[in-house]
Residue, then its C-alpha position, 0 to 999 in steps of 0.5 A: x133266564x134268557x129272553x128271545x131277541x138279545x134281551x136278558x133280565x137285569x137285577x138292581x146291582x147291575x143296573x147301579x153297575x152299568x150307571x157308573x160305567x156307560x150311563x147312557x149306552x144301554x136300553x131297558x123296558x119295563x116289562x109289567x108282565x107276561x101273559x099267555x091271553x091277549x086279553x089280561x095283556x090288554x087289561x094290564x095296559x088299560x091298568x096302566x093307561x090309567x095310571x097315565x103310563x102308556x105300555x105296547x103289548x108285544x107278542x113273543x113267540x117261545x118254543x114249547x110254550x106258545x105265544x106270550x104277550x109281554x106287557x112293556x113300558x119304554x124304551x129308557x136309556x137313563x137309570x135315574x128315569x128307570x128308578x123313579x117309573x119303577x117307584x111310582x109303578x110300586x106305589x100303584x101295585x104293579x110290579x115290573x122287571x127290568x129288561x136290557x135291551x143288547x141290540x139297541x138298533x132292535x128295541x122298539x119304541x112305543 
């Protein structure tokens, strides 16, 4: 599945793959999901400031879908950091995926 803006979704073995080759070349979010109300977006923030993870909400507009609210965490360049949010996210129920970031001059910070 492609992502508007130069993003694209990341499995485990291309993030090991990209590790061995440029370990600090690329940029990921975790994306602990995607909502169609503002307010559930809202509500998986809170959950993770709870957990003392601070996530943006990002609005994203998808043809013949509407607007969706992307919840995300990041902006990460070490893969050893990405693995150990994603364990801790896991532990407390949240399941997040990892999104590739193609034109790191466009990624957002929070």
């Amino acid at each position: 599945k492609i992502l508007p803006g130069g993003e694209e979704q990341v499995s485990d073995k291309e993030l090991k793959a990209a590790a061995k080759d440029t370990p600090e070349a690329a940029v990921y979010f975790l994306q602990a999901g995607s909502f169609q109300n503002p307010a559930d977006a809202d509500n998986r923030k809170a959950q993770l400031a709870i957990l003392g993870f601070e996530a943006a909400v990002e609005p994203i507009a998808l043809p013949d879908k509407g607007t969706w609210y992307r919840v995300r965490l990041g902006p990460y360049t070490k893969v050893d950091e990405i693995n150990q949010m994603r364990s801790t996210l896991a532990q407390n129920g949240i399941d997040v995926s990892l999104v590739k970031v193609k034109d790191p001059t466009s990624a957002k910070s929070n």
